[in-house]
N, C-alpha and C positions, 0 to 999 in steps of 0.2 A: 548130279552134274548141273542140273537146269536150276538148282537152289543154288548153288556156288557164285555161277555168273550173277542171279536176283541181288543176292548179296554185294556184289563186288558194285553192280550200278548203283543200289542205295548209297555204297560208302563214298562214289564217287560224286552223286548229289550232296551228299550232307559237307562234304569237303568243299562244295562249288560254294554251299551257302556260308561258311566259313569263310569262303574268300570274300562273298560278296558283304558279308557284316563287317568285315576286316576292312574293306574299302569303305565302306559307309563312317566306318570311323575313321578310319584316316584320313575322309577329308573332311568330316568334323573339325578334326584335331586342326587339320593346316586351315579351316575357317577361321578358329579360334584364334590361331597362332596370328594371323592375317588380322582379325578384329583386336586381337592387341597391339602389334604393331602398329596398326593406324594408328589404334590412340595413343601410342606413347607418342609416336610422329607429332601430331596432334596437339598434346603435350609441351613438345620438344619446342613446335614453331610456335605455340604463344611465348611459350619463357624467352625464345630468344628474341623473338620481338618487343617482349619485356627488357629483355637485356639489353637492347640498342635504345631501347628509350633510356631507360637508368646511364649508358654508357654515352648517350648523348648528352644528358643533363649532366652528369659527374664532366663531360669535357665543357661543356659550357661554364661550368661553375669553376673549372678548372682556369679559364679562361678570365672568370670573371677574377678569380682570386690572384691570379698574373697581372690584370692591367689594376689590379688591387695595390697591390703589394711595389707594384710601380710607382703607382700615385704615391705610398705612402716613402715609399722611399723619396720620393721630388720633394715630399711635404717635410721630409726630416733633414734634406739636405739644405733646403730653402730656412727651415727651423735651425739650424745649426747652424748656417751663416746668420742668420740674425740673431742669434743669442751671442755670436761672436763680434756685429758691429756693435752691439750692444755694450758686452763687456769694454770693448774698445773704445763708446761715447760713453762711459762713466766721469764723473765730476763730484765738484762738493759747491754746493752754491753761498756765498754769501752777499745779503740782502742788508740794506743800509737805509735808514729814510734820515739822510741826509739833511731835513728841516730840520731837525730837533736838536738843537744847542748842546749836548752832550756830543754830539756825533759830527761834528764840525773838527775837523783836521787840524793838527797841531798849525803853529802859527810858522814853525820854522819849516814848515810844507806851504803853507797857504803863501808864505810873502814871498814867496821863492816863484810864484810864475809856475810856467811850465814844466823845468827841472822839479820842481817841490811836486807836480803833481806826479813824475817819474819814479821820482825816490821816495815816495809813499806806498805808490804801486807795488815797487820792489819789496818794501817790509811789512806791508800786507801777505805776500806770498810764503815772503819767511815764517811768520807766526801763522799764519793758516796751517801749511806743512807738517810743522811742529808740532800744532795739535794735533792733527789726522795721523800723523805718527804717535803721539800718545793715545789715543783710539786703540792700538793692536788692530784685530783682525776686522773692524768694522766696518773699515775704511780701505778698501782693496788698492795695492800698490802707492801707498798715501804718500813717499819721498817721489812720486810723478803724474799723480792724481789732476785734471785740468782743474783748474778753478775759475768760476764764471763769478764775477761780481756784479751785481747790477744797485745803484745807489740813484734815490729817488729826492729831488728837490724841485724847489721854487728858486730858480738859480738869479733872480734879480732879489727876490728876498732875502733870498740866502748871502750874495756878493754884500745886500748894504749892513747884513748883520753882521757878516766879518768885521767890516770896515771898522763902525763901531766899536768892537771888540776890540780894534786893533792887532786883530789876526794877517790883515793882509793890508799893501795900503790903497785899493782901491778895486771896484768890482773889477774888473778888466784883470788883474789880476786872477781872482779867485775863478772866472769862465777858465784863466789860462792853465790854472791847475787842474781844473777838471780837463779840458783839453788832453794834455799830459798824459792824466789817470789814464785817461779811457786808451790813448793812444799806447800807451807801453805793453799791457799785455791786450791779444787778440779779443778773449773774452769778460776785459772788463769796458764797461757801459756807465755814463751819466747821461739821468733823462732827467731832462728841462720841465717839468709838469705844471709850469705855469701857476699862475692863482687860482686860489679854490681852497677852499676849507678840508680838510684830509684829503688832497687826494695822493698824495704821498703814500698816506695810510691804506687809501682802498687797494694801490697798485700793488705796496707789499703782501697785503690780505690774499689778494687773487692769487697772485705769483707763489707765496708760501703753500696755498693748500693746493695747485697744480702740481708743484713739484714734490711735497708728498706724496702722493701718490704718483710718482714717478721710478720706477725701480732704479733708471738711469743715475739718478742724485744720489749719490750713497749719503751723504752730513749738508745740512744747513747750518748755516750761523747768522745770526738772525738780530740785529742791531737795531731795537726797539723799548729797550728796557727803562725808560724815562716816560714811557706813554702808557698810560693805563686804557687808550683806547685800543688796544690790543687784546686786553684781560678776554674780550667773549672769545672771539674769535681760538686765543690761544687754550682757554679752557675746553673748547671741543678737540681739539688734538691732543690735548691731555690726559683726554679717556683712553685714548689707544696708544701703549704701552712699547709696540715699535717707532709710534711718533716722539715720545718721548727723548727713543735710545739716540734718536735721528736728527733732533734739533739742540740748538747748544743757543745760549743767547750772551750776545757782546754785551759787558756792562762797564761803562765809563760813569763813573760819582755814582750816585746812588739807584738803586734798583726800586720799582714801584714793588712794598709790600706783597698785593695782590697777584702781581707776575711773577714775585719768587717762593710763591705758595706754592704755584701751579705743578713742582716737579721737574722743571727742566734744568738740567746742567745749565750753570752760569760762570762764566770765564772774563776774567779780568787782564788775559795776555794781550788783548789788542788797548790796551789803553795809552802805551806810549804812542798811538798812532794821532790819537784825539787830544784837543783842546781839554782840558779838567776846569769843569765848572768851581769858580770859587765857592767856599764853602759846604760842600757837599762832602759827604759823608756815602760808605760802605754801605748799603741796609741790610741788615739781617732779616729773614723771614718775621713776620707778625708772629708767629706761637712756633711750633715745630717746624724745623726745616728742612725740606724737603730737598731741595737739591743741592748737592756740591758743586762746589766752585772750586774752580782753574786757577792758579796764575801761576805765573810763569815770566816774567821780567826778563830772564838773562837769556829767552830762544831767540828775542830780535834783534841780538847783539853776536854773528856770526866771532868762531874765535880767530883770532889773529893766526893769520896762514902762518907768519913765522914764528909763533912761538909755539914749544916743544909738543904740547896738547895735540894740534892740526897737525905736525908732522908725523906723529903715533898715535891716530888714533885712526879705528880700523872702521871696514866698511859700513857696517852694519848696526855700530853706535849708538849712533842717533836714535837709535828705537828702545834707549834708557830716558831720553827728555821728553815733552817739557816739565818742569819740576809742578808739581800740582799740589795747593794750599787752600784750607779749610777757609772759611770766612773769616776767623779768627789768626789766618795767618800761619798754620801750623800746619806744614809738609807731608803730606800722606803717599803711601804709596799705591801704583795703580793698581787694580786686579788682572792678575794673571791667570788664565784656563792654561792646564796643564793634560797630556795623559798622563796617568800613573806609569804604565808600562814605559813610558820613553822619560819619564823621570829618573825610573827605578838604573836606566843605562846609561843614562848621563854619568849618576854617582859613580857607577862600576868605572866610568872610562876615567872620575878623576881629573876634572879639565882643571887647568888654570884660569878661576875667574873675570881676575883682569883680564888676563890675555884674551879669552874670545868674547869679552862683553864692551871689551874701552877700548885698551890699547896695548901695546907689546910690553909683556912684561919686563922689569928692569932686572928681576931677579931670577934670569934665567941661568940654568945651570950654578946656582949660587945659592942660596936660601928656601927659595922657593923649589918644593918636591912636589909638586904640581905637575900634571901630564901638557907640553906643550905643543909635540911633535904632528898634534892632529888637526886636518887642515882646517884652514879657514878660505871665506867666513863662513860660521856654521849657519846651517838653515833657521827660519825665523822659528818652529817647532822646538828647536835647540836652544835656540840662544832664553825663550821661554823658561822654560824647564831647567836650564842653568841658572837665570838668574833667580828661578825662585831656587835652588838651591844655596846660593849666594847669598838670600836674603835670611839667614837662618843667622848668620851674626847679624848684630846692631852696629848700624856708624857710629864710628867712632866719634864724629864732630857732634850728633845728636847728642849722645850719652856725656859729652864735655861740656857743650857750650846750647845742649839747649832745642842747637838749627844749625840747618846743612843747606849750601849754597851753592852744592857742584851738581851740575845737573847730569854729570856723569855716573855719579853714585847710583852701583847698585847694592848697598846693604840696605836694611830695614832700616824705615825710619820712623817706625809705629809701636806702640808699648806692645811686646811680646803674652 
């Protein structure tokens, strides 16, 4: 009996000690449990104080990319108005040095006083126009393009050289033409340069290579072709290949050699404007030549409103002249850039040549099986691509006689 109960307190120590190992570990365990927790804690609060830095700097930058994105929008709104007045002060400049005896205005401008210098002005514009319109796409909106003239003399030297010449009959006179000139359109100018040994020349020199590098100017025309004191000058802008496309030069009687080596178009449409030196002669380039020449005679002769031509002919016309002739006088036709794809639908649509290049066809509903129906005027992309398909025949007037005179023609007028 007395062994039983010995037994039963043993079991009930070693049960005590159980319980107490069992607490020694369990609060081990929740030590543990406690020493992790902190450090994830621990843990948790750098990251996130990490996190408010990164979330502070991403909204700063956030901030910064806002008053960014602002600016650039001010800078692209402020850009886009000025590439818009831009577009808007476009022009074409023509430059005149007005000393040089080729470049001395016809006689029935000069003796005419102030009216003469009015109605010079006026056909000045005309034939400017008309090139800029034979240009195509170089010359942006060329039938309304402004044109700045500025023309450079010794205007007492100049009045006694008329005289002389019997261009005008007296200086008083020839001041009241330029008067005129300058007064008829806004932006043309005669400046008075006084005596002095070129300085006609220096002012053109300045003038031409500032407005080269002017994006504003789209074409100069450049009325010094009798002066070989040009040649340096003009041979550095002959290196560069967009100066070339961009200068044109007026030529009245003969061209200096040297200046028609150089590459630049040379046009002979403004000559009914000038006096014609006696005796003077066309010059062709010294060895190979290098630039083509203009002319064009019938563009400063508008057609007679009332007869049948000006009554039927359609808007957009005019962008078939002016008639343009080799040195040797032989009528070529200009180059035209096409796309292929908007060629290929023209053919398909089958327009009537005439009809959307001149004027209303005569043989509507009659001979002509040509599609008329589609409207006009067609766009200048169109009217392109039609007439180079137009030009696929030869004129008739070339293949007959030779030379074609209608500056309305658009067939070929080039050996196939």
């Amino acid at each position: 009996m007395a062994s039983l109960e010995h037994e039963k307190s043993t079991d009930y120590r070693n049960r005590l000690k159980d319980i107490e190992i069992q607490d020694v570990q369990r609060g081990a365990f929740i030590e543990e449990i406690i020493g992790k927790l902190e450090s994830v804690q621990a843990q948790l609060a750098t990251v996130s104080e990490r996190r408010e830095k990164d979330v502070s700097i991403l909204r700063s930058d956030l901030e910064n990319e806002r008053d960014s994105r602002l600016r650039w929008q001010d800078k692209a709104r402020v850009l886009d108005e000025r590439i818009t007045s831009m577009e808007k002060a476009r022009f074409v400049l023509v430059l005149v040095d007005a000393d040089a005896d080729m470049y001395m205005f016809h006689q029935r401008y000069l003796s005419r006083g102030l009216m003469g210098g009015q109605d010079a002005a006026d056909n000045l514009v005309t034939i400017v126009r008309g090139y800029c319109v034979s240009l195509g796409f170089s010359v942006y909106e060329a039938e309304n393009v402004p044109i700045v003239v500025k023309a450079y003399a010794n205007l007492l030297k100049l009045g006694k050289a008329c005289v002389e010449k019997q261009l005008a009959n007296s200086v008083y006179d020839v001041a009241q033409f330029w008067i005129g000139f300058s007064r008829r359109q806004p932006m043309f100018d005669f400046v008075d340069i006084g005596f002095g040994k070129e300085e006609a020349d220096n002012k053109i020199r300045e003038i031409l290579g500032y407005h080269l590098l002017n994006p504003q100017c789209q074409h100069i025309f450049l009325a010094c072709c009798g002066d070989g004191g040009y040649v340096p000058v003009l041979r550095q802008h002959a290196a560069k290949q967009a100066y070339l496309e961009r200068l044109s030069l007026l030529s009245v009687g003969s061209i200096k050699p040297k200046i028609c080596d150089l590459g630049f178009p040379t046009t002979f449409v403004f000559e009914p404007l000038f006096n014609q030196v006696n005796g003077t002669q066309k010059a062709a380039p010294s060895n190979t030549p290098k630039a083509r020449t203009l002319s064009s005679p019938t563009i400063i002769k508008p057609l007679d409103k009332a007869g049948p031509l000006m009554q039927f002919e359609i808007e957009n016309s005019k962008r078939l002249g002016p008639i343009l002739r080799s040195v040797t006088g032989k009528r070529f036709d200009r180059l035209l850039s096409v796309n292929p794809e908007n060629l290929e639908r023209l053919r398909k649509k089958n327009l009537c040549s005439w009809h959307y290049l001149r004027s209303d066809c005569v043989n509507i509903n009659k001979s002509c099986r040509k599609e008329h129906s589609y409207p006009r005027p067609i766009s200048v992309e169109d009217f392109e691509a039609l007439w180079v398909i137009a030009r696929v025949g030869r004129c008739y007037k070339v293949r007959k006689t030779g030379d074609c005179e209608d500056r309305l023609c658009f067939y070929s007028h080039e050996a196939n």
